[in-house]
C-alpha positions as a printed Julia matrix, in Angstrom:
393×3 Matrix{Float64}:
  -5.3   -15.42   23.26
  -5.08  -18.9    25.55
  -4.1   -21.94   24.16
  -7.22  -23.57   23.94
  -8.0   -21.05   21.39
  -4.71  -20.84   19.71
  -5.38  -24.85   18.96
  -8.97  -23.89   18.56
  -8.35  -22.09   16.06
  -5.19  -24.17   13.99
  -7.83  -26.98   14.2
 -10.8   -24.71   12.31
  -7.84  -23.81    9.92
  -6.81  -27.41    9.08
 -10.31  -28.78    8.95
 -11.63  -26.11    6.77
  -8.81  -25.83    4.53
  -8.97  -29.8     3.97
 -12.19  -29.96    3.45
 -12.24  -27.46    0.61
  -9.73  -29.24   -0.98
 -11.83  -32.41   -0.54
 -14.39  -30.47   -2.34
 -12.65  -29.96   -5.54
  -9.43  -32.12   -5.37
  -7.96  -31.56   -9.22
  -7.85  -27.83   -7.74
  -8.04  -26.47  -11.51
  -5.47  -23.04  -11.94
  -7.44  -21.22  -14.01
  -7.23  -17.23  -13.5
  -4.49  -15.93  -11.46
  -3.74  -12.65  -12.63
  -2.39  -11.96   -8.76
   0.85  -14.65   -9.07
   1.58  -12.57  -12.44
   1.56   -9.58  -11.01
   3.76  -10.97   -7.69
   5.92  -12.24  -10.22
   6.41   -9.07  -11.59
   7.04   -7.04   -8.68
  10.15  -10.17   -7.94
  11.36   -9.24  -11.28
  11.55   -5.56  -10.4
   8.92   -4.54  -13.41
   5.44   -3.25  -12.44
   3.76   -4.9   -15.49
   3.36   -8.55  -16.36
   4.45  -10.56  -18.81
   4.75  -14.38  -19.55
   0.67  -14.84  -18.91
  -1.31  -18.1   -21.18
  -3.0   -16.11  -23.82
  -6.32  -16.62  -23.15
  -6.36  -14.33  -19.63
  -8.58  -11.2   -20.01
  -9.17   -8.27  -18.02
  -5.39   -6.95  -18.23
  -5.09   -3.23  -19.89
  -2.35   -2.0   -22.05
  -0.82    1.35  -21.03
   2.25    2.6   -23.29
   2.18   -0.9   -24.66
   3.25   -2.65  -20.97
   0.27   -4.73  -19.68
  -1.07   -4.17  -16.12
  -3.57   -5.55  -13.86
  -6.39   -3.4   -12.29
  -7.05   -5.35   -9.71
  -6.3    -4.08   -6.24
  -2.67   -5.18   -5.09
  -3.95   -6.99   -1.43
  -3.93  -10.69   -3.17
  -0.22  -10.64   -4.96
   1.42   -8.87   -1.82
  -0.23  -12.15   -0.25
   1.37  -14.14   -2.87
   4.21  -12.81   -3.39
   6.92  -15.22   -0.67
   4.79  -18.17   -2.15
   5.74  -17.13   -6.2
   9.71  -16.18   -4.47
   9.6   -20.26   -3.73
   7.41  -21.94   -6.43
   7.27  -18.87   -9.6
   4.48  -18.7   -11.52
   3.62  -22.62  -11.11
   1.96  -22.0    -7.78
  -1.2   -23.26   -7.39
  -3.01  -20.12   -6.4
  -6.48  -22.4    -6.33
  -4.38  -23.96   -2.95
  -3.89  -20.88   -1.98
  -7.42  -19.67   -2.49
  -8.98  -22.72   -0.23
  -6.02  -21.85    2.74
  -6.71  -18.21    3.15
 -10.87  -19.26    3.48
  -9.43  -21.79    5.84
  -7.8   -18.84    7.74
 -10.91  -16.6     7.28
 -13.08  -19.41    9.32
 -10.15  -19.39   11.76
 -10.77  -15.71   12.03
 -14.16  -15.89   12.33
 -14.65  -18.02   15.18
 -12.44  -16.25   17.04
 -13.95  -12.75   16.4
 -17.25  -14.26   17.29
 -15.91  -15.62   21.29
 -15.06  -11.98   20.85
 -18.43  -10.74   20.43
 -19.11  -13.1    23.04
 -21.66  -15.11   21.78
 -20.61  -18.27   23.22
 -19.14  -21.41   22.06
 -21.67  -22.73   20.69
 -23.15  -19.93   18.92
 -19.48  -19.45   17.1
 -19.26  -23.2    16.18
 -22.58  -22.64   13.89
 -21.57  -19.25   13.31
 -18.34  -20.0    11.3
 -19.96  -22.9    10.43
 -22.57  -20.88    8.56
 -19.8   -19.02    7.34
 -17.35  -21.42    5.68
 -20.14  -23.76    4.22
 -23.76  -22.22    4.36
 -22.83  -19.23    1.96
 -21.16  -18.83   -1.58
 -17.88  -18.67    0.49
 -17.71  -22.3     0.15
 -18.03  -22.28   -3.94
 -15.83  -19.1    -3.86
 -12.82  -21.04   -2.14
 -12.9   -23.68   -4.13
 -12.94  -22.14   -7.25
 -10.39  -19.46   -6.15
  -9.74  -17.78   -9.13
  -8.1   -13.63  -10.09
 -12.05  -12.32   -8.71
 -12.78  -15.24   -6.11
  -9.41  -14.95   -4.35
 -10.18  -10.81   -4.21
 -12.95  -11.49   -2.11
 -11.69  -13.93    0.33
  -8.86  -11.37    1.01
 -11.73   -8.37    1.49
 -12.76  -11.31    4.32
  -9.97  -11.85    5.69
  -9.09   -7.96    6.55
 -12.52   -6.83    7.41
 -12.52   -9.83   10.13
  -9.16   -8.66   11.11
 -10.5    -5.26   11.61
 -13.5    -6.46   13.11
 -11.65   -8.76   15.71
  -9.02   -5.64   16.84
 -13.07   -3.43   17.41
 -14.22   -6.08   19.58
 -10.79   -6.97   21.29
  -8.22   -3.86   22.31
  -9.42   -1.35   19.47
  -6.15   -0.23   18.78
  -6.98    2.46   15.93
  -4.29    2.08   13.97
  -4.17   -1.29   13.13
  -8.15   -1.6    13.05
  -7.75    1.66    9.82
  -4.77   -0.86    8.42
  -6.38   -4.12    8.08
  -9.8    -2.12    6.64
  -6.9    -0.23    4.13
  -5.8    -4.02    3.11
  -9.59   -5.24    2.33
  -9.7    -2.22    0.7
  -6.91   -2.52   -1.67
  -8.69   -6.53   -2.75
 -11.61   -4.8    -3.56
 -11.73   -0.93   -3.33
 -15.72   -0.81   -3.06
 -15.54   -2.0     0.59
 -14.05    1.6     1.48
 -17.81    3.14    1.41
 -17.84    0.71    4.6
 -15.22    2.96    6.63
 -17.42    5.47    8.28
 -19.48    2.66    9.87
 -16.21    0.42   10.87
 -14.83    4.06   12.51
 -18.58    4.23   14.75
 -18.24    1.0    15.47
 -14.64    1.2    16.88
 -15.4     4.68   19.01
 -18.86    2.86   19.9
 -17.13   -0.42   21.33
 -13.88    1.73   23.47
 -16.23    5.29   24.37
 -16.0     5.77   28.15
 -18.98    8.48   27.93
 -22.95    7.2    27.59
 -25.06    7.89   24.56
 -24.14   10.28   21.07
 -21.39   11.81   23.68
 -19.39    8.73   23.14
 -18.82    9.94   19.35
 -18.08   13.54   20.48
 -14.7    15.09   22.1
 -10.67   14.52   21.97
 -10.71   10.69   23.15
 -13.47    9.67   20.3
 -11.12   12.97   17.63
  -7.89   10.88   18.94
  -9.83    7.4    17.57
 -10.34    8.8    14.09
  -7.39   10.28   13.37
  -5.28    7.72   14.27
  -7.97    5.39   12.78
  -7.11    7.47    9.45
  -3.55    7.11    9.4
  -3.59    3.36    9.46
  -6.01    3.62    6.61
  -4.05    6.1     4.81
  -0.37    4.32    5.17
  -1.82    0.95    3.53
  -3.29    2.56    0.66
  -0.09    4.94   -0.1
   1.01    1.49   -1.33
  -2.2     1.43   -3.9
  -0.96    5.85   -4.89
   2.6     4.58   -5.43
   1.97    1.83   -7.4
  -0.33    3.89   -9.46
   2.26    6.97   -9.98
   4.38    4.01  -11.26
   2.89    2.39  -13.79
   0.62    5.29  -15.04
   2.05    8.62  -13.69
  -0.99    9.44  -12.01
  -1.59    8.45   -7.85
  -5.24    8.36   -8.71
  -5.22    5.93  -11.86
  -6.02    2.63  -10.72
  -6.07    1.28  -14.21
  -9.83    0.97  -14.72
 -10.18    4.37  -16.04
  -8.37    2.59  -19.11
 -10.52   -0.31  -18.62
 -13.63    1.66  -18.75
 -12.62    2.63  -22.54
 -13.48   -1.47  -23.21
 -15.75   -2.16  -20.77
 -17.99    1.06  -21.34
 -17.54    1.45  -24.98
 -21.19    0.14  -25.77
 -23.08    0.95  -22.92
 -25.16    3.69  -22.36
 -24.39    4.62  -18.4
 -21.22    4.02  -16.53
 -19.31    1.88  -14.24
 -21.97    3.17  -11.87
 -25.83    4.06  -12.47
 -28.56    3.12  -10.36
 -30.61    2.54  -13.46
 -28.21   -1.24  -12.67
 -30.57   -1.45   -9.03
 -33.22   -3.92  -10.46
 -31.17   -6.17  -11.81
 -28.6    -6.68   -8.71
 -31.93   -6.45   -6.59
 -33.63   -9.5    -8.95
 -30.13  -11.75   -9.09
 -29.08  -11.0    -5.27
 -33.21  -11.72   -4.13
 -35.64  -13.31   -6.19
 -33.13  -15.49   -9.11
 -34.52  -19.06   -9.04
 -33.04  -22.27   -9.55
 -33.5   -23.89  -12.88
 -35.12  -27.32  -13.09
 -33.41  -30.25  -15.22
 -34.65  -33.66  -15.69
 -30.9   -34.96  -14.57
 -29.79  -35.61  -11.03
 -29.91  -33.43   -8.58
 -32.52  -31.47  -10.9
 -31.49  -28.15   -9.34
 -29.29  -25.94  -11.69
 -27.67  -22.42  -10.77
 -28.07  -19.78  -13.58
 -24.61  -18.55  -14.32
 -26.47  -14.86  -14.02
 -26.6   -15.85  -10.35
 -29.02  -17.02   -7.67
 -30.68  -15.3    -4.78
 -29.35  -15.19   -1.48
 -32.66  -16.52    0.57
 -31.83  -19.56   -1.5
 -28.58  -19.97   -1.4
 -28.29  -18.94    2.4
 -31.75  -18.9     4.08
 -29.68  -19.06    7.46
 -28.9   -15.58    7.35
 -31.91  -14.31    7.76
 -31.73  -14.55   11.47
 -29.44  -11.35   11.31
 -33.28   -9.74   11.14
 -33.21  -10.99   14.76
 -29.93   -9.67   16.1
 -31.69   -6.94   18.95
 -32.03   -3.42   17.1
 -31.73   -1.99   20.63
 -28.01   -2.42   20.94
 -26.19    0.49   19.33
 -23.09   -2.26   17.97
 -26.65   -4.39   15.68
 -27.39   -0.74   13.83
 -23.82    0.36   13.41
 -23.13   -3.57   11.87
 -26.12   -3.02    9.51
 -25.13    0.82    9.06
 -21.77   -1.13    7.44
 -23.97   -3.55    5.97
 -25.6    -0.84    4.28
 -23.05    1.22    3.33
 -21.49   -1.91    1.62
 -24.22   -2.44   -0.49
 -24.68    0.98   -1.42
 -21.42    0.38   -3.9
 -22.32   -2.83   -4.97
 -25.94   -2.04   -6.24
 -25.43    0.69   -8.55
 -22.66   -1.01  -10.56
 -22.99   -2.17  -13.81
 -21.47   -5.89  -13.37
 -23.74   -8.32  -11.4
 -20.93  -10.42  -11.02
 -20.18  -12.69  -14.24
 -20.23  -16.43  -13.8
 -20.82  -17.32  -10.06
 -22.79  -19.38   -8.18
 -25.24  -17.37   -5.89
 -24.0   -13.75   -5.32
 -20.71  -13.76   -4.96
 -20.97   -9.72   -3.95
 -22.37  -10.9    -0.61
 -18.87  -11.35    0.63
 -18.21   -8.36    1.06
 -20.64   -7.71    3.57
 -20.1   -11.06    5.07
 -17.51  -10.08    7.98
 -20.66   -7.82    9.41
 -23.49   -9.59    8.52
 -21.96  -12.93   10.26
 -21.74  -11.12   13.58
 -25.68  -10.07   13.01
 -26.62  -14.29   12.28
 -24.66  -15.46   15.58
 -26.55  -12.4    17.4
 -29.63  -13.38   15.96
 -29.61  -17.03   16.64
 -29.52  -16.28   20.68
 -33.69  -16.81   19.86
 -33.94  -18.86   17.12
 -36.06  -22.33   17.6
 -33.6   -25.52   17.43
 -35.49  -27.25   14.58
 -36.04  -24.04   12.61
 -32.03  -22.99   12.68
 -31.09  -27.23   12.2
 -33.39  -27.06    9.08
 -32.08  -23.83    7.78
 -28.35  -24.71    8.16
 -29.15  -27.85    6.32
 -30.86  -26.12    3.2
 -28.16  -23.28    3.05
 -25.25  -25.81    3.24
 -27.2   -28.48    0.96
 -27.71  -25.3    -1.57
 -24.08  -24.16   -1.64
 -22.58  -27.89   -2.23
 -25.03  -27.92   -4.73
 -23.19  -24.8    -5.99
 -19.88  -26.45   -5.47
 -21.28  -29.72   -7.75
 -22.42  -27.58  -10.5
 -19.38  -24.98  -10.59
 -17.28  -27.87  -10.74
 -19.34  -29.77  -13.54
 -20.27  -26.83  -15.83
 -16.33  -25.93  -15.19
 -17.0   -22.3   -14.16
C-alpha cells in the first residue's frame, strides 16, 4: 500500500470517526454486554459479573451468567477494558471501528478498481447513506456486533481482490463470523469468489483441480482456527463445543411461540419491514418518524439500488450477489426482525458485498439521478440518527 493511501486512508478514519461523534456527542453507554465479558476473560472467569441490573439477554447456566453473543467484539475490547475496566466507553469505541470500516472500504474499493472517484461516493454511501451511520452512533451489545461482521467481511474482501492469500481471507470471514454467526451461510460464495479472482484456467475449469482444491483447503483452515476459539470457549462455560448459549436462550425466547428460532412462516414480515415499512407522519418538525419495527431499505438507502446495475456478465457481480443471497437466506427465516432500530439494521451484514455491487453499478448512473439519490439516502439516515437520538433508542 503507497503512502498516499496509507494517509488516504488515516484521513477517512479520522474524518469519519469525528463526525460520528459529532453526531451524537453525549455518546450515551447503554448496552455493552462485550466490555463485561472482556472483563471477565481479564479476571480469568468465563462468566460475568458486576453488570447494572437492568441488562437483558444474559443466560444463567449452573447459576454463572454468560453472554451468547459471539466473542469477535470483547476480544476487540479486551486491551481497551486492561487500561480503562468496565468504565470504557464502548459507544467511542463503536463510532472508531465504523471509522475503520470506511477506512476499509475505500481501500477495498481502489482494489476493485473502480477509481477514485467512484470509492469517494462509494464509502461515502457507506458510512452515511445506510443505517451504518445510526448503527455507529448508537453502538450498543447488537450495533457494535454488526460493525465488527463489517469490518472482517471487508477484510476478507480486500485480501480476494488484493493477494488472495487463503488463509487469512478463511480467518478474517471466521472473525465476522464469531460477531454474528449467521454470516457463515456466506462462506461458500466468499470461497468462489477467492478461486474466481486468483484461477489461472478460463471458465467453470477455474473452480476445478489441485490449484483451485489447494484454495479451499487452506481457505478452511483459516476458517476453522478462528472459530476453535468460539468450540473452546463453549466446552468452557457449558461442557459442550457446540453450545453457544442460545440453546439456553431459546428456553426464554421460544417459550411462547409457536415455531423456532428459524421458520420461514417469519419471510413476510422481514420481507414487509426490510421493503415496503413506511415512515410515519407527525405534525412536529421534521414530520418524518421511523417505526421502531423498522423501515424499508428503498427508503432509507435508495442509493443502493444501482447494485441492479453492476454488469451481470462479469462472473465476480453474480458470485457478490450469490453472497448477497446466501446472507439473506439466514436472516429471512428468523424469528427477530431486529428489535428497536432505525431502518434494517440486518442489511449490514450484507453490506461488505453489496457496496462493491453500488460502486460497480454507478460506472452508468446519470450525475443528477446518483446526486439526488445520495442526498435522500443520507438526508433519510440523519433523519434516523435525529430520531434514535430523541426517542433515546
Amino acid at each position: 500500500m503507497t503512502g498516499h493511501r496509507r494517509l488516504g486512508a488515516f484521513a477517512i478514519f479520522l474524518g469519519v470517526t469525528l463526525l460520528l461523534y459529532a453526531s451524537n456527542p453525549r455518546v450515551p453507554d447503554a448496552y455493552k454486554h462485550h466490555v463485561y465479558v472482556a472483563d471477565a476473560w481479564l479476571h480469568g472467569r468465563t462468566w460475568v459479573q458486576g453488570y447494572p441490573p437492568h441488562y437483558h439477554d444474559w443466560i444463567t447456566v449452573n447459576g454463572e451468567v454468560h453472554s451468547p453473543f459471539g466473542p469477535t467484539p470483547a476480544i476487540m475490547l479486551v486491551p481497551f477494558v486492561w487500561w480503562w475496566g468496565t468504565s470504557f466507553n464502548m459507544n467511542v469505541f463503536s463510532m472508531a471501528v465504523a471509522g475503520l470500516n470506511a477506512a476499509v472500504c475505500w481501500l477495498l474499493l481502489l482494489d476493485v478498481g473502480v477509481g477514485r472517484r467512484r470509492a469517494a461516493l462509494g464509502t461515502l454511501i457507506f458510512a452515511f447513506g445506510t443505517v451504518n451511520w445510526y448503527t455507529a452512533i448508537i453502538g450498543t451489545t447488537w450495533f457494535l456486533s454488526h460493525l465488527c461482521v463489517e469490518l472482517f467481511l471487508l477484510l476478507a474482501l480486500r485480501e480476494v481482490f488484493r493477494r488472495g492469500r487463503s488463509l487469512l481471507v478463511g480467518a478474517a470471514l471466521g472473525f465476522a463470523v464469531l460477531s454474528r454467526v449467521n454470516v457463515a451461510t456466506a462462506a461458500p460464495a466468499m470461497l468462489l469468489l477467492l478461486i474466481d479472482r486468483h484461477a489461472s484456467r478460463p471458465g467453470i475449469r477455474a473452480f476445478l483441480g489441485l490449484e483451485a482444491l489447494r484454495r479451499a483447503l487452506l481457505f478452511g483452515v483459516g476458517l476453522g482456527l478462528v472459530l476453535m476459539i468460539e468450540v473452546g470457549l463453549n466446552y468452557v462455560r457449558f461442557g459442550n463445543p457446540l453450545e453457544t448459549g442460545y440453546g439456553v436462550a431459546a428456553q426464554v425466547y421460544m417459550a411462547n411461540r409457536t415455531y423456532g428460532w428459524y421458520d420461514w412462516r417469519y419471510l413476510p414480515r422481514h420481507l414487509y419491514v426490510s421493503m415496503f415499512k413506511g415512515w410515519e407522519y407527525v405534525e412536529e418538525f421534521p414530520y418524518l418518524k421511523p417505526s421502531p419495527e423498522g423501515l424499508s431499505i428503498v427508503l432509507t438507502s435508495p442509493i443502493l439500488l444501482y447494485a441492479f446495475a453492476a454488469p451481470w456478465r462479469e462472473r465476480t457481480v453474480r458470485l457478490l450477489w450469490l453472497a448477497v443471497a446466501l446472507t439473506t437466506a439466514a436472516l429471512f427465516p428468523y424469528f427477530y426482525q431486529g428489535w428497536v432500530q432505525f431502518g434494517y439494521r440486518y442489511l449490514l451484514d450484507a453490506l461488505p458485498y453489496g457496496i462493491i455491487l453500488v460502486a460497480l453499478g454507478l460506472a452508468g448512473g446519470r450525475r443528477a439521478a446518483t446526486t439526488l439519490l445520495l442526498e435522500i439516502s443520507t438526508l433519510s439516515n440523519a433523519l434516523g440518527v435525529y430520531w434514535g437520538e430523541k426517542l433515546g433508542w
